[in-house]
py3Dmol code that shows the C-alpha trace and the ligand (Angstrom):
import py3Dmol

protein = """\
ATOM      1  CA  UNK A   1      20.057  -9.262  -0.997  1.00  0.00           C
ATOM      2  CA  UNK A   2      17.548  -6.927  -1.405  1.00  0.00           C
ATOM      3  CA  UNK A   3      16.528  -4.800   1.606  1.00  0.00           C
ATOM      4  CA  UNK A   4      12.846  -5.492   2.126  1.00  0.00           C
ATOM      5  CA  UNK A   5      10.277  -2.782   3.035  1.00  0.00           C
ATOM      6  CA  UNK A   6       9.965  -4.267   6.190  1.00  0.00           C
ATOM      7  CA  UNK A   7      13.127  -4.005   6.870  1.00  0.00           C
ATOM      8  CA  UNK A   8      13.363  -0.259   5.728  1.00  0.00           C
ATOM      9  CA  UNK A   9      10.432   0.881   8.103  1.00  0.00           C
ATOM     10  CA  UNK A  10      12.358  -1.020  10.876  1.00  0.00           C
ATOM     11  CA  UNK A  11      15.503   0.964  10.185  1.00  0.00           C
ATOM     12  CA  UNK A  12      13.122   4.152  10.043  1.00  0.00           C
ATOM     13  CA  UNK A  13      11.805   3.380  13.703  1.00  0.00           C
ATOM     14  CA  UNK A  14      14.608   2.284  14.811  1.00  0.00           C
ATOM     15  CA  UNK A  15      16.512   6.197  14.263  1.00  0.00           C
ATOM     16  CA  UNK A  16      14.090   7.399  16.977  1.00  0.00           C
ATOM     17  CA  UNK A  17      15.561   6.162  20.579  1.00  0.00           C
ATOM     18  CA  UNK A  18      13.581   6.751  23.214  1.00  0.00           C
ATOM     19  CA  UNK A  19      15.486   9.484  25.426  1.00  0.00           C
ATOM     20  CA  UNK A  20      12.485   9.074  28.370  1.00  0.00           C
ATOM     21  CA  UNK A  21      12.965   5.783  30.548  1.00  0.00           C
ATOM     22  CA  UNK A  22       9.542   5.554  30.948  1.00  0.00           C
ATOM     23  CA  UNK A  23       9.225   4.862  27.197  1.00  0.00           C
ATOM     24  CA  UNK A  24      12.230   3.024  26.689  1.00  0.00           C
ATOM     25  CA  UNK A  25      10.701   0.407  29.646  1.00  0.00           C
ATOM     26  CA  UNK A  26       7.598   0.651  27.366  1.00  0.00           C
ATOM     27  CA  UNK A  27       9.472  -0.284  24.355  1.00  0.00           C
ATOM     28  CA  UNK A  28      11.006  -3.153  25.546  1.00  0.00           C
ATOM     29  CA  UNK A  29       7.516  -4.072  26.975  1.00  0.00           C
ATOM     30  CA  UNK A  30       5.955  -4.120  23.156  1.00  0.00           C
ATOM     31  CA  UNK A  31       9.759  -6.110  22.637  1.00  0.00           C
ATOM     32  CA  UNK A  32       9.717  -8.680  25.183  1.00  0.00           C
ATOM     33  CA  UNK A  33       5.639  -9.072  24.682  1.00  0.00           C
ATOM     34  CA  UNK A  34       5.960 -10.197  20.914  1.00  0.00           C
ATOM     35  CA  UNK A  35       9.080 -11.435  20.838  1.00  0.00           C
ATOM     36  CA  UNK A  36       9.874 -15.272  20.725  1.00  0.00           C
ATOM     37  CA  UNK A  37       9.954 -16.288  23.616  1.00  0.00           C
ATOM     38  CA  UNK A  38       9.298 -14.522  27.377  1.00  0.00           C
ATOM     39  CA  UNK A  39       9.341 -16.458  30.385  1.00  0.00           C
ATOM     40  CA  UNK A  40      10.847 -17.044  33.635  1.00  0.00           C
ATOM     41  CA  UNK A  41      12.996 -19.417  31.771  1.00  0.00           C
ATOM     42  CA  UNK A  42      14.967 -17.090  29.908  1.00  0.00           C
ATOM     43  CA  UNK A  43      14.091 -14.244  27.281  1.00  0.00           C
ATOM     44  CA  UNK A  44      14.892 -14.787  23.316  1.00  0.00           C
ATOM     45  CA  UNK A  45      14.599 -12.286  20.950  1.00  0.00           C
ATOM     46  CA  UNK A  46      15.280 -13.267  17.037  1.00  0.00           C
ATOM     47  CA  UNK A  47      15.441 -10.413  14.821  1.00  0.00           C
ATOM     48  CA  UNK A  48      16.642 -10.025  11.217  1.00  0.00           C
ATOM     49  CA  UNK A  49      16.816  -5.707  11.495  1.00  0.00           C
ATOM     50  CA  UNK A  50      20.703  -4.823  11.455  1.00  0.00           C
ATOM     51  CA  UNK A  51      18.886  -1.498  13.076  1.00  0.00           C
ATOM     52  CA  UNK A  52      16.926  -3.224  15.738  1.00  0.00           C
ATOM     53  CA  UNK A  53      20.218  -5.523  16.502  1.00  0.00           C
ATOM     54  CA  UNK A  54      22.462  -2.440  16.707  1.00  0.00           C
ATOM     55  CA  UNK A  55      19.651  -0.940  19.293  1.00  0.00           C
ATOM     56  CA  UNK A  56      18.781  -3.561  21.740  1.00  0.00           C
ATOM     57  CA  UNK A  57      21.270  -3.569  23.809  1.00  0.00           C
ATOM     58  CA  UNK A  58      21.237   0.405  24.129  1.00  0.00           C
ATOM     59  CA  UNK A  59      17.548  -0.036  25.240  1.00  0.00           C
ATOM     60  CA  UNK A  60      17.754  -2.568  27.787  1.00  0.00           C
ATOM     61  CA  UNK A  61      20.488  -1.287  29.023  1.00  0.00           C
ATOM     62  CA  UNK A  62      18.590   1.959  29.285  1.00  0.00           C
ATOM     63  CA  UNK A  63      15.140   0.520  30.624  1.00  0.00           C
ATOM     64  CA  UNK A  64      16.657  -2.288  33.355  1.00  0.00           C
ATOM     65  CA  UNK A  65      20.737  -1.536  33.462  1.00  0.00           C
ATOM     66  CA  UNK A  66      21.018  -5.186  32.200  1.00  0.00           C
ATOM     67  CA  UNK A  67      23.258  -6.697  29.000  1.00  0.00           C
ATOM     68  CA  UNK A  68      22.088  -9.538  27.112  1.00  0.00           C
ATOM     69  CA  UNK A  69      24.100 -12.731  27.652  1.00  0.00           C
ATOM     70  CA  UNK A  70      24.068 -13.776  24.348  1.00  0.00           C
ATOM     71  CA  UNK A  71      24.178 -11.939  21.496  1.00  0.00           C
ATOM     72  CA  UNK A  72      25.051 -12.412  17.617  1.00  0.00           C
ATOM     73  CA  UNK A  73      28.268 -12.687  16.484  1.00  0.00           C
ATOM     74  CA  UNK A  74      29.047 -10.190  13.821  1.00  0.00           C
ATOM     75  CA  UNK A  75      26.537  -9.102  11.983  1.00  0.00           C
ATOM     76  CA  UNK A  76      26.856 -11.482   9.491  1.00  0.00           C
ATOM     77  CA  UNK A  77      23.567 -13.680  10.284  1.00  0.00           C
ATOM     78  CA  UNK A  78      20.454 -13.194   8.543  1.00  0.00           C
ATOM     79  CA  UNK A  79      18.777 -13.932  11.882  1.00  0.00           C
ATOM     80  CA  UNK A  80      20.706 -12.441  14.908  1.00  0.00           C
ATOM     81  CA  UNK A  81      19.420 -14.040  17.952  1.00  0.00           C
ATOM     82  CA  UNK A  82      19.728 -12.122  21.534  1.00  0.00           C
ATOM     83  CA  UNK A  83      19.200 -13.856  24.734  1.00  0.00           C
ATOM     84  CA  UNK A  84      18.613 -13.330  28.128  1.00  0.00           C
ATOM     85  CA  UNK A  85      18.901 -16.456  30.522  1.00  0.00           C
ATOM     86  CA  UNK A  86      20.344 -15.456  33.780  1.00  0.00           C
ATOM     87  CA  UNK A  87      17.584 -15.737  36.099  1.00  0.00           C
ATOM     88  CA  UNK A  88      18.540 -12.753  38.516  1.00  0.00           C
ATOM     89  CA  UNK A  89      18.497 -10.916  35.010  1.00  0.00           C
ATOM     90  CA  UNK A  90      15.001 -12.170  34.441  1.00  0.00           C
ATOM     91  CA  UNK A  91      13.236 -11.812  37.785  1.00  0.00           C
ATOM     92  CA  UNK A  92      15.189  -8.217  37.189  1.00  0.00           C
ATOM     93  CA  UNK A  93      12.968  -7.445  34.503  1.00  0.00           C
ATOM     94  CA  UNK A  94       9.556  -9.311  35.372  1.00  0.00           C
ATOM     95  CA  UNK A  95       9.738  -7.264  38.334  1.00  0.00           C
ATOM     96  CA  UNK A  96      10.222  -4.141  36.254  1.00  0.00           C
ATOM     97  CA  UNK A  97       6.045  -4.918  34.969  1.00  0.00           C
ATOM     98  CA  UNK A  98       5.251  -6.256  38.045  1.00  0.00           C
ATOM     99  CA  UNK A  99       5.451 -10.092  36.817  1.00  0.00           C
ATOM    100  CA  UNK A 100       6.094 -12.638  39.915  1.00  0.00           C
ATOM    101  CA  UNK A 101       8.662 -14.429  37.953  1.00  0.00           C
ATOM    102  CA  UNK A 102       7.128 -17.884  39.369  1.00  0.00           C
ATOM    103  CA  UNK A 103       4.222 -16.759  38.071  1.00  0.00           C
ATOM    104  CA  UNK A 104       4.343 -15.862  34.496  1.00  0.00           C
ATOM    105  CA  UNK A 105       1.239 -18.298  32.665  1.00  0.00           C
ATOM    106  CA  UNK A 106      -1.063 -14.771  32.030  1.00  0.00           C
ATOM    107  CA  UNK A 107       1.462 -12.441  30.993  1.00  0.00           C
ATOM    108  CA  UNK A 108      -0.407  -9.505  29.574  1.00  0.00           C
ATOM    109  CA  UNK A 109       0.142  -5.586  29.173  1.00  0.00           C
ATOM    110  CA  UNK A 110       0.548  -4.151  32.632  1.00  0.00           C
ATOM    111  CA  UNK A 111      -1.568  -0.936  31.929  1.00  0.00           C
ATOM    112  CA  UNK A 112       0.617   1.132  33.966  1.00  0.00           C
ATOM    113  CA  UNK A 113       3.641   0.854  32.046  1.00  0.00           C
ATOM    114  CA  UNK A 114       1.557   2.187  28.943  1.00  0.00           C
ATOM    115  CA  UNK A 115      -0.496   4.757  30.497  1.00  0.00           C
ATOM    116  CA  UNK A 116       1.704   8.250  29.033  1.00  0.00           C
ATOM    117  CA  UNK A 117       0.746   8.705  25.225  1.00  0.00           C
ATOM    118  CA  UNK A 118       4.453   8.685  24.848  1.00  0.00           C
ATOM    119  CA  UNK A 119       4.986   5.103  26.368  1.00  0.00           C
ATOM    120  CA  UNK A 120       1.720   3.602  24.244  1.00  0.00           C
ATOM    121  CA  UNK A 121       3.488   4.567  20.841  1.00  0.00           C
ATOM    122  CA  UNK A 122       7.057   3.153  22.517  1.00  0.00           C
ATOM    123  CA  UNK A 123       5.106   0.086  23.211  1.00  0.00           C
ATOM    124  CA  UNK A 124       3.752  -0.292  19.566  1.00  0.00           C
ATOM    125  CA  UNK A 125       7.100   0.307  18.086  1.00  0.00           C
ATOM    126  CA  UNK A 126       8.189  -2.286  20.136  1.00  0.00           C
ATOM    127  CA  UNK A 127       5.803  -4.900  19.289  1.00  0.00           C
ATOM    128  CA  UNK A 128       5.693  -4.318  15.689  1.00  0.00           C
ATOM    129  CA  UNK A 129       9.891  -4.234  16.016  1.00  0.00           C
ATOM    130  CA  UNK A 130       9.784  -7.521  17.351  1.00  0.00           C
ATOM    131  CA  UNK A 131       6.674  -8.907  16.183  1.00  0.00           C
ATOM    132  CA  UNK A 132       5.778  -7.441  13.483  1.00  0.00           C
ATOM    133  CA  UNK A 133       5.903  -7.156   9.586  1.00  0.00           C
ATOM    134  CA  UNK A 134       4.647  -5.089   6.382  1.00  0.00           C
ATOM    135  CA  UNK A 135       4.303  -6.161   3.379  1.00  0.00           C
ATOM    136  CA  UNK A 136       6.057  -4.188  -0.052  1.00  0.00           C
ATOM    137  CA  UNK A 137       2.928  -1.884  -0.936  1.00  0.00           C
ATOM    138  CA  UNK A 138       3.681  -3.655  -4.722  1.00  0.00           C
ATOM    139  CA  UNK A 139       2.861  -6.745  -3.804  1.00  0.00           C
ATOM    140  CA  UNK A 140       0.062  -5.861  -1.741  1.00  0.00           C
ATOM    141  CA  UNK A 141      -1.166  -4.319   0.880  1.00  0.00           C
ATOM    142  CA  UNK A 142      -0.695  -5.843   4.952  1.00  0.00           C
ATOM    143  CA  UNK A 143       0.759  -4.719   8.330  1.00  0.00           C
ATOM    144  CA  UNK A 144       0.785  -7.360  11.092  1.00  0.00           C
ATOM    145  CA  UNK A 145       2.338  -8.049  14.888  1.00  0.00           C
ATOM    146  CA  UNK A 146       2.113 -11.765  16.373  1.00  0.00           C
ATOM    147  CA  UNK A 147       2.034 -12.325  20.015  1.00  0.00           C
ATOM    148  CA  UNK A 148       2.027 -16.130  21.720  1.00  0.00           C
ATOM    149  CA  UNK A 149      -0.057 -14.469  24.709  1.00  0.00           C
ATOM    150  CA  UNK A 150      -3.498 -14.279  24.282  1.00  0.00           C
ATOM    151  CA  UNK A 151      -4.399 -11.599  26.799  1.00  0.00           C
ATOM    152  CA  UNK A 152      -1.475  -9.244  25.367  1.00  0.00           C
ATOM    153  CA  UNK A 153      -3.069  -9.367  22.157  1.00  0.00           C
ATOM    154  CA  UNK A 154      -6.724  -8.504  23.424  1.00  0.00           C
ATOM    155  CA  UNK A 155      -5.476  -5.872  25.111  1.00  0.00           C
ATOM    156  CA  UNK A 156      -3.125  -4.553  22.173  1.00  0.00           C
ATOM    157  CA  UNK A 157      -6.072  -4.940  19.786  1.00  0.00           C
ATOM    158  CA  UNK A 158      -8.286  -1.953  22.600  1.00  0.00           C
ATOM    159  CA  UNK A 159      -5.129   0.292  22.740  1.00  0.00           C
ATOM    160  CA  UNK A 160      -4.746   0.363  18.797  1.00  0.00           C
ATOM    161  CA  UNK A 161      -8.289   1.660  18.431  1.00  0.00           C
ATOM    162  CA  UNK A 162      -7.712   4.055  21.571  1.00  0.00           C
ATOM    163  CA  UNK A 163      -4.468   5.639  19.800  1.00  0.00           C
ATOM    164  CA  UNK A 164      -5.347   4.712  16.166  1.00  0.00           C
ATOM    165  CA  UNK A 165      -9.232   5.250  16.309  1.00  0.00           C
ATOM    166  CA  UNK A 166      -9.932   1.715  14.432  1.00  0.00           C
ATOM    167  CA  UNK A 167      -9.809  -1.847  15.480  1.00  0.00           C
ATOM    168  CA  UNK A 168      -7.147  -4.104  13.751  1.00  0.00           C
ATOM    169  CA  UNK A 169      -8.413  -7.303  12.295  1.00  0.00           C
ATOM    170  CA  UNK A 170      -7.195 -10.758  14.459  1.00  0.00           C
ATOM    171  CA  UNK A 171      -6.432 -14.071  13.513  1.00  0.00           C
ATOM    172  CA  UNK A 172      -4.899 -16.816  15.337  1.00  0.00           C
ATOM    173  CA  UNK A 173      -2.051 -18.986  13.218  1.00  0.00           C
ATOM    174  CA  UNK A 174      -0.762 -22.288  14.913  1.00  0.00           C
ATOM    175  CA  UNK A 175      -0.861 -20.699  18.007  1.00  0.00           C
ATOM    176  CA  UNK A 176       0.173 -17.413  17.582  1.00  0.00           C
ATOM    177  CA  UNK A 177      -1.966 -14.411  18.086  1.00  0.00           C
ATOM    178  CA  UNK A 178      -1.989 -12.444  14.639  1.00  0.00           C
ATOM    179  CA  UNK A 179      -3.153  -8.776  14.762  1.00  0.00           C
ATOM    180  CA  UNK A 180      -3.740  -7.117  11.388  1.00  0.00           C
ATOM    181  CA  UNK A 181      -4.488  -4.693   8.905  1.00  0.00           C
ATOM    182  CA  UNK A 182      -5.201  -4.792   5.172  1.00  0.00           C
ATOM    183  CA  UNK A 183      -6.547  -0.945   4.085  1.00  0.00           C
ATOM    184  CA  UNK A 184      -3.927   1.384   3.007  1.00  0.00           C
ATOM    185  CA  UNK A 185      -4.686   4.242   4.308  1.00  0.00           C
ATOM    186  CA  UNK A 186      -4.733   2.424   8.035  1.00  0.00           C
ATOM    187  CA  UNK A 187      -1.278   0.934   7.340  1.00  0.00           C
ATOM    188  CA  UNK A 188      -0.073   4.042   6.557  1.00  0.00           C
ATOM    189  CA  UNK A 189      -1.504   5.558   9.923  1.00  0.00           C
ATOM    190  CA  UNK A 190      -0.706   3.144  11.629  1.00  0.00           C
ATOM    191  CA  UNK A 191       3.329   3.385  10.405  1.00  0.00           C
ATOM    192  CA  UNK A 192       3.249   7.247  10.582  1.00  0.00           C
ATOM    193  CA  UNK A 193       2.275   6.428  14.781  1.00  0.00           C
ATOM    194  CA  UNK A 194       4.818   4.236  15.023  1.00  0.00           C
ATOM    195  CA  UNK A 195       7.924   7.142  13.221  1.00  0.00           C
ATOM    196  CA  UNK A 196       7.845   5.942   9.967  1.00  0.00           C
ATOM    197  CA  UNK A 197       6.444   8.235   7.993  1.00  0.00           C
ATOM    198  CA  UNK A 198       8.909   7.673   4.636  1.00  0.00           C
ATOM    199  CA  UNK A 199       7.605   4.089   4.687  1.00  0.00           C
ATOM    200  CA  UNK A 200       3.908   5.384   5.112  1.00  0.00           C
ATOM    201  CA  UNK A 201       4.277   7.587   2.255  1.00  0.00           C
ATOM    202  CA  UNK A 202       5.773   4.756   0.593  1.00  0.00           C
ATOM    203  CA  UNK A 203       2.220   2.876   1.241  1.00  0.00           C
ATOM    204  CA  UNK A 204       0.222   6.238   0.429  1.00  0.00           C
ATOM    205  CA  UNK A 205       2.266   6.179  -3.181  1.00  0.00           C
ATOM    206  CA  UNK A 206       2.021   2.884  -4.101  1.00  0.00           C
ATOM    207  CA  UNK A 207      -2.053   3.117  -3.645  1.00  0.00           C
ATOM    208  CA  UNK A 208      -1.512   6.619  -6.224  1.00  0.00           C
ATOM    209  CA  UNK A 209       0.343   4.865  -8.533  1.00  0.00           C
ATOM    210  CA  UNK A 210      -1.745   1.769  -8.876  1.00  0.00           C
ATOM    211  CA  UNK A 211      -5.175   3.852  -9.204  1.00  0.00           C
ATOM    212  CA  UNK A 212      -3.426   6.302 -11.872  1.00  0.00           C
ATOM    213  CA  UNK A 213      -2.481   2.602 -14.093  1.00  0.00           C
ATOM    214  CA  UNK A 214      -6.132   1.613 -13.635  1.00  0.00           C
ATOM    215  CA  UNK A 215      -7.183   4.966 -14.617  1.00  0.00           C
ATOM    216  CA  UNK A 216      -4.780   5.539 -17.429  1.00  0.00           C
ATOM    217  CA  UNK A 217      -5.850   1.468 -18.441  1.00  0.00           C
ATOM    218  CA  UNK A 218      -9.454   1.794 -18.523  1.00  0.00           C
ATOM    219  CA  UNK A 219      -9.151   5.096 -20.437  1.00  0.00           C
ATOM    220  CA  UNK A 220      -7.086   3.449 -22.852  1.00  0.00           C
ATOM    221  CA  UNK A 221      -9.667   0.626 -23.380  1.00  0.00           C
ATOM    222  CA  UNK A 222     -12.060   3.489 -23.803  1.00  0.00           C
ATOM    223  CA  UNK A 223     -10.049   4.860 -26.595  1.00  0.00           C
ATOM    224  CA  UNK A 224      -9.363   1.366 -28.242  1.00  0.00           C
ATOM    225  CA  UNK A 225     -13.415   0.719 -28.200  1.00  0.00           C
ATOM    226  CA  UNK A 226     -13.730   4.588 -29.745  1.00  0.00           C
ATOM    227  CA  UNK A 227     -11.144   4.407 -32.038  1.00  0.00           C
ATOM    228  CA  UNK A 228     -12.561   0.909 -33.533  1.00  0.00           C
ATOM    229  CA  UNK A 229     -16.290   2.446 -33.976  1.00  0.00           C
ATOM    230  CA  UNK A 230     -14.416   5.533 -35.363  1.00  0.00           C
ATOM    231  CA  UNK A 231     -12.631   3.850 -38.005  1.00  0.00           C
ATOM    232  CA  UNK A 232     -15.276   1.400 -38.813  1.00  0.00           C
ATOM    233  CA  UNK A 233     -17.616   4.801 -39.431  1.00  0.00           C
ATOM    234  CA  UNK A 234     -14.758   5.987 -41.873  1.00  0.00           C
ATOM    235  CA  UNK A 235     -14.614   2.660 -43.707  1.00  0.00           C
ATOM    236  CA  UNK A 236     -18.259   2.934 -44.510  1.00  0.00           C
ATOM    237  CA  UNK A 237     -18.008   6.507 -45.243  1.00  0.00           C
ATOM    238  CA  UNK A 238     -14.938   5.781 -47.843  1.00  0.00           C
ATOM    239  CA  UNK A 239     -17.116   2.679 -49.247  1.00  0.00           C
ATOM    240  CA  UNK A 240     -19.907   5.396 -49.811  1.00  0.00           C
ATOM    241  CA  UNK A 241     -17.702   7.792 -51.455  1.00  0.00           C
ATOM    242  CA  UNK A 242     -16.520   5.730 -53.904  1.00  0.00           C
ATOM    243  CA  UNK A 243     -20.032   4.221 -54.690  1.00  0.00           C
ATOM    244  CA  UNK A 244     -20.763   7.877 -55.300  1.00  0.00           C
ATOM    245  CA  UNK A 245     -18.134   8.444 -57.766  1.00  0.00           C
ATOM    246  CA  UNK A 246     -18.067   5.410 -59.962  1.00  0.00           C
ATOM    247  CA  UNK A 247     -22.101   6.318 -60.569  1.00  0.00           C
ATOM    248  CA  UNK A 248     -20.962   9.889 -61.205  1.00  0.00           C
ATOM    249  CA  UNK A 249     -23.599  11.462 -58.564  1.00  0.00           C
ATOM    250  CA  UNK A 250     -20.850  14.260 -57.468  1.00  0.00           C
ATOM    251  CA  UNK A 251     -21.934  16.590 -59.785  1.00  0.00           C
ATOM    252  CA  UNK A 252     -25.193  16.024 -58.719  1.00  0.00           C
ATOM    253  CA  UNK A 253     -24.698  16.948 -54.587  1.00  0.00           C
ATOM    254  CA  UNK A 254     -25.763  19.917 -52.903  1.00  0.00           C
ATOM    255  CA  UNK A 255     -22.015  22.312 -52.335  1.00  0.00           C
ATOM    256  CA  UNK A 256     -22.209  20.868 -48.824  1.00  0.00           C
ATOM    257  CA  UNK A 257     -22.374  17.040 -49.059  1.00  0.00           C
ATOM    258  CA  UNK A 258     -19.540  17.673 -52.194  1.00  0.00           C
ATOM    259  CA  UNK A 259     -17.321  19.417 -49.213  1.00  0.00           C
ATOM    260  CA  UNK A 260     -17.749  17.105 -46.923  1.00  0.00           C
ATOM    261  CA  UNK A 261     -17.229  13.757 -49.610  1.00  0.00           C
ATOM    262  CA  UNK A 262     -13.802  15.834 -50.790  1.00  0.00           C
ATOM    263  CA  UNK A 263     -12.650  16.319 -46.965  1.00  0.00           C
ATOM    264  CA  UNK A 264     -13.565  12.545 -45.888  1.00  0.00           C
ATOM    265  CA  UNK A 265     -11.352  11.142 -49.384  1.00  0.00           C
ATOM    266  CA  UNK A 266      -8.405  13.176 -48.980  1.00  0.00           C
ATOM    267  CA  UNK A 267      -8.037  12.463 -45.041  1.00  0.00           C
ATOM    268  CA  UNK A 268      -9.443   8.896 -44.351  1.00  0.00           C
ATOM    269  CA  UNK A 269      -7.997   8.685 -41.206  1.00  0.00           C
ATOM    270  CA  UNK A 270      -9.209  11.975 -39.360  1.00  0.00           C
ATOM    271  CA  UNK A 271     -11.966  12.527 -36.656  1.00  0.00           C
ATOM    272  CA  UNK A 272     -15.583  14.315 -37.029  1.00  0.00           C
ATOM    273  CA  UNK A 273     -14.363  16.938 -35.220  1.00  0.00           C
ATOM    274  CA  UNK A 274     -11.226  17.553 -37.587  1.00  0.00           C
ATOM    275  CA  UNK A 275     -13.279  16.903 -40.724  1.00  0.00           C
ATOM    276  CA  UNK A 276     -15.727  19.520 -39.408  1.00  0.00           C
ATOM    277  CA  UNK A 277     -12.931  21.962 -38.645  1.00  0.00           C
ATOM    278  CA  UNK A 278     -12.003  21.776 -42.740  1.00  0.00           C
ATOM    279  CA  UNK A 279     -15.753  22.269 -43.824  1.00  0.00           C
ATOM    280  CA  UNK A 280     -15.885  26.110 -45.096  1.00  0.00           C
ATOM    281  CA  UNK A 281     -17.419  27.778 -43.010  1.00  0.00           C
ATOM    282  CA  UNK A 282     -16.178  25.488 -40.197  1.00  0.00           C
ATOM    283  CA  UNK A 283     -19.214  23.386 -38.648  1.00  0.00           C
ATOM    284  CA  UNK A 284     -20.152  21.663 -35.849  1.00  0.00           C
ATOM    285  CA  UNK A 285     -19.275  17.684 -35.231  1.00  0.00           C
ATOM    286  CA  UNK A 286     -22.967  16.707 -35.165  1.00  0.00           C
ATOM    287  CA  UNK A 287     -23.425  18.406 -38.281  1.00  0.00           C
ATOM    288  CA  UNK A 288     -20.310  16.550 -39.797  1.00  0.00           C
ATOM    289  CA  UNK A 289     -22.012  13.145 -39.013  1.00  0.00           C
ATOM    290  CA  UNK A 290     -25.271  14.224 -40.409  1.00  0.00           C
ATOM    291  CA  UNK A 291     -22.921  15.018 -44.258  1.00  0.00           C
ATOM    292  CA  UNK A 292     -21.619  11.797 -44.085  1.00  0.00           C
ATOM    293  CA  UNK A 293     -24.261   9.729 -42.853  1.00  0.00           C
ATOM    294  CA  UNK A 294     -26.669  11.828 -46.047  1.00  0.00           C
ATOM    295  CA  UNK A 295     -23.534  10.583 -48.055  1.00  0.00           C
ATOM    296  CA  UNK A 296     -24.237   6.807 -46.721  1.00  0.00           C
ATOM    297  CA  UNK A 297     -27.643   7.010 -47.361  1.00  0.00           C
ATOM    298  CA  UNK A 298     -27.565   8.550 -51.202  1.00  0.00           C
ATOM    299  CA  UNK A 299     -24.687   5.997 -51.636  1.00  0.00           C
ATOM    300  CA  UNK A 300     -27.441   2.905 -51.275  1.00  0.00           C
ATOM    301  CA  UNK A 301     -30.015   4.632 -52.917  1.00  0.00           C
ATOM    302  CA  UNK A 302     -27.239   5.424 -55.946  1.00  0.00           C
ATOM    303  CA  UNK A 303     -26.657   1.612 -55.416  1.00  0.00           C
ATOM    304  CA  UNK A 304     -30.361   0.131 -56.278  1.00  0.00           C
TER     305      UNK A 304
END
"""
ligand_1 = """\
1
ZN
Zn 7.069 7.507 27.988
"""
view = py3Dmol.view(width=600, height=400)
view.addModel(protein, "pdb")
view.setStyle({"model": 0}, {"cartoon": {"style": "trace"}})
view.addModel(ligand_1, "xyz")
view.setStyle({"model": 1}, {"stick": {}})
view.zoomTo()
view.show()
């Protein structure tokens, strides 16, 4: 199976552990937060990141001193599932944000755990680990994170524009908060914040690439709708030429218009510009369409 991009700019996060507790209780903040499911009842967190499997239980050990009583078997499963549902465990870490486990209706982002710069970006990284996707810049361009809790993702939505300096779009999908963004340039931002800046070059190159094929495609059309007029011109020219001949007017034409007639017969497929490059002395392209376009014109009169 192919590794997706989302995937990839997990595994790029992922290399960066947090080596401050603060920000490793701030990461599994933006974890637990956006995760699928976070409540006294017991803590679930479904992931399909080898990287993000291989880190969890580093990080919570790190942020609470607690192990996860379930975790995947192997690594085998396309989804690993990690869970937490020993309740000590749980009031453990609710108490760690300040959460009255009885009380856990209006979770939302306990500003103090996210108030050092460093412990806002640990918090992203953790939501978008968790919660969040981006699509393969190919296919399109989109960065999301999903949340169940409506106040976390009101108050996720302020702290991107404090850190990123623009608001991410919302949306709300069977019940899930949905926090987006669809512009390249602020997915790529947005992915260099959160320690991925391979994947947002990735973004960055797949916008280059597909404005160099438009580029590249609408010159070519250009050329096509040139090249078209260009030969037609040459087809009249040729039709002129021979007009001219078969009533014997060659003879007849100033030295000029007889260069020119000779140049256009002998090289039916070149431009103005190489036609006037033959003429002796050399002349300009305007003055090369003026010969032929005399040689037209004497070729109808010839014609009457
Ligand atoms: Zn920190």
């Amino acid at each position: 199976m192919a590794v997706s991009f989302s995937a990839t700019a997990k595994a790029e996060i992922c290399r960066a552990f947090p080596s401050r507790r603060c920000c490793a209780l701030a990461q599994c903040f933006g974890i637990l937060l956006f995760c699928n499911s976070f409540s006294a009842d017991g803590i679930r967190i479904i992931t399909e990141s080898r990287e993000l499997a291989q880190t969890l239980p580093k990080l919570f050990k790190k942020a609470f001193s607690v192990q996860f009583d379930i975790v995947p078997e192997g690594e085998t499963a396309a989804k690993m599932v990690f869970q937490i549902t020993d309740k000590e465990k749980i009031s453990q870490i609710m108490a760690a944000y300040g959460f009255n486990p009885t009380d856990t209706l209006a979770l939302n982002v306990n500003l103090a755990v996210v108030e050092e710069e460093c412990c806002k970006a640990s918090f992203l990284r953790g939501a978008f680990l968790s919660g969040g996707s981006v699509t393969d810049p190919a296919k399109g361009y989109h960065i999301e994170i999903t949340t169940t809790h409506g106040a976390v993702a009101r108050q996720t939505y302020a702290l991107m524009e404090e850190v990123l300096g623009f608001y991410p779009k919302t949306a709300v999908r069977v019940g899930t908060q949905v926090l987006y963004l669809k512009q390249s340039e602020q997915i790529s931002d947005l992915l260099t914040y959160l320690g991925a800046p391979v994947a947002a070059m990735g973004i960055m190159e797949a916008r280059l690439e597909k404005e160099l094929n438009n580029k590249v495609n609408r010159r070519c059309n250009c050329d096509d709708a040139n090249t078209s007029k260009v030969v037609e011109a040459a087809q009249e020219q040729l039709a002129a030429i021979r007009i001219l001949r078969e009533r014997g007017q060659f003879e007849n034409l100033p030295k000029k218009l007889q260069q020119a007639m000779v140049a256009r017969e002998n090289n039916p497929e070149s431009s103005l510009t190489e036609l006037a490059a033959m003429m002796e002395p050399p002349i300009t392209k305007p003055a090369m369409n003026h010969r032929l376009k005399k040689l037209v014109e004497l070729s109808k009169e010839a014609a009457i």
